[in-house]
N, C-alpha and C positions, 0 to 999 in steps of 0.2 A: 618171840619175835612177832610183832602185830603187821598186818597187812595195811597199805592206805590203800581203799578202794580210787579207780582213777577218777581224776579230774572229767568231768563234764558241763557241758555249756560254755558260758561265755568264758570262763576261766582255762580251759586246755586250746580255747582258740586256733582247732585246726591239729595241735599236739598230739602222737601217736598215744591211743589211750595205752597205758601200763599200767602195774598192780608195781608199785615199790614195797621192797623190803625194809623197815624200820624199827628199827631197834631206842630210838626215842622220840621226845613229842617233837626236839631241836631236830635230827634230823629229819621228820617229817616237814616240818617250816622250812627247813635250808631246800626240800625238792621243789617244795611249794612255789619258792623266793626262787629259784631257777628256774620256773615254770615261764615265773612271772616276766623275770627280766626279760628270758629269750623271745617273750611275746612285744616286749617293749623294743627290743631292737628291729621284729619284724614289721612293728609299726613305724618304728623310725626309717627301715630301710623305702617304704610303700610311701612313707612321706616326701622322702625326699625323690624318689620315682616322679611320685606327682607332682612334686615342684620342675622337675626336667621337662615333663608332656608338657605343664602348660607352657615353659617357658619357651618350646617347641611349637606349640600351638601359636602363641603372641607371634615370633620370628615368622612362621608359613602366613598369619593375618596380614602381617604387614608385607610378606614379601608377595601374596597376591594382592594386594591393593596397588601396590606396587607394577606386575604387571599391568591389573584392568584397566590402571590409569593409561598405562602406554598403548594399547590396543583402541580403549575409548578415543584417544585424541589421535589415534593413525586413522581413524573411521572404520577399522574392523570389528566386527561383531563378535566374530567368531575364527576360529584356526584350526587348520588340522595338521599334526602329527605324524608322521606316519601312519595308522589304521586308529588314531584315538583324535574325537572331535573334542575340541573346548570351545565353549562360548559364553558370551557377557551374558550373568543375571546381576539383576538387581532386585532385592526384597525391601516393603519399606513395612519398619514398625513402629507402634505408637510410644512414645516414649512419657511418662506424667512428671513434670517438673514440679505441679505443683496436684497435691491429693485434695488436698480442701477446695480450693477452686474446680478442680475438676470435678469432685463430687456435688459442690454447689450448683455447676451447670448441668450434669446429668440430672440430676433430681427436681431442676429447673424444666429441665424435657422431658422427665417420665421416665428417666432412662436407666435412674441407679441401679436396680437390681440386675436390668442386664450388664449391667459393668463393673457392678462390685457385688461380692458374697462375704458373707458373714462369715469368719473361724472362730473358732476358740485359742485363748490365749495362755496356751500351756504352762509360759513361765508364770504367772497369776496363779491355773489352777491349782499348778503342782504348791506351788506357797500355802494355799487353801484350806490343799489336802494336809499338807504335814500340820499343819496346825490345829484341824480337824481332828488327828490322829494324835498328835499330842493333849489337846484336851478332853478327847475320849469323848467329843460330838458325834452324833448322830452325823451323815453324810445325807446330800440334796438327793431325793429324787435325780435319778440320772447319771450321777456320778459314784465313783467308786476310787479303790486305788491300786495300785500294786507295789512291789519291793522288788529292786533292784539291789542285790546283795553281792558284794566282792569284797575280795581281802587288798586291802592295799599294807603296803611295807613299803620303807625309807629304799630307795634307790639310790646307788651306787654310782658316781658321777663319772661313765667312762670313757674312749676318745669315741667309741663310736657312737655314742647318744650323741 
C-alpha cells in the first residue's frame, strides 16, 4: 500500500492536509478529483455569496439615494436618531469619457505624467514569455517567468454547480 503524501498549495485550497491510503494510481486520482470538486463547489458557493453582497450593496445605493434626495429637498442636512447622527455628504470624482482627449490635453499642460503612469501589459507579456519558452529564447534583460501548474479533470455537471 503506497502513501499520497498531502495536497499543498493552491491545490488543497484551505483542505484539511491528510496522508490518504492507496492501493492504486485510480484511486489515488478519484481523491485528487474529490479534492478538486469539493473546492469547486466552495468556489461556487463564495460566488454566488458575492453575487447576494453586491446585489445588497446596489438595493442599500439606491435606497440611500433615495433618502438623501428627500432630506436634500426638506432643506435638512442632517438628522439624528436616537444617540446616532446622519448627515448629507457629498463626494465629487473625476470621471474620463474620453482617454485620448484627456491625455491630449494633459500632455497639452505639462501634466501627463501626473495623471497617468505607465503599467505593464501582462496579457502581451505572459504571450511573450510562452513563446519565448517555447522557442528556447533567451529572455529580456528584466523579465523572467514562472509556472503555474494544476491538475484539471472533466467535471461533473451537478445541481449545485
Amino acid at each position: 500500500m503506497n502513501t499520497l503524501p498531502p495536497l499543498s498549495g493552491p491545490v488543497s485550497n484551505g483542505l484539511p492536509e491528510t496522508h490518504l491510503h492507496i492501493d492504486t494510481l485510480g484511486d489515488a486520482l478519484n481523491a485528487i478529483r474529490e479534492r478538486l470538486v469539493e473546492n469547486a463547489r466552495k468556489k461556487a458557493r463564495t460566488m454566488r455569496l458575492e453575487r447576494e453582497a453586491k446585489d445588497l450593496r446596489e438595493e442599500f445605493k439606491y435606497e440611500e439615494g433615495e433618502i438623501w434626495d428627500s432630506l436634500f429637498e426638506a432643506g435638512m442636512t442632517s438628522l439624528k436618531i436616537d444617540d446616532d447622527q446622519y448627515s448629507l455628504q457629498e463626494q465629487v470624482y473625476g470621471q474620463v469619457i474620453s482617454i485620448s482627449d484627456f491625455m491630449e490635453w494633459a500632455d497639452t499642460e505639462g501634466r501627463l505624467d501626473e495623471f497617468f503612469e505607465m503599467k505593464p501589459r501582462m496579457k502581451i507579456i505572459n504571450e511573450f514569455a510562452r513563446e519565448l519558452v517555447n522557442t528556447g529564447e533567451d529572455f529580456p534583460k528584466g523579465l523572467t517567468f514562472r509556472e503555474n501548474r494544476y491538475i484539471s479533470s472533466p467535471r461533473k455537471q451537478t445541481e449545485e454547480f
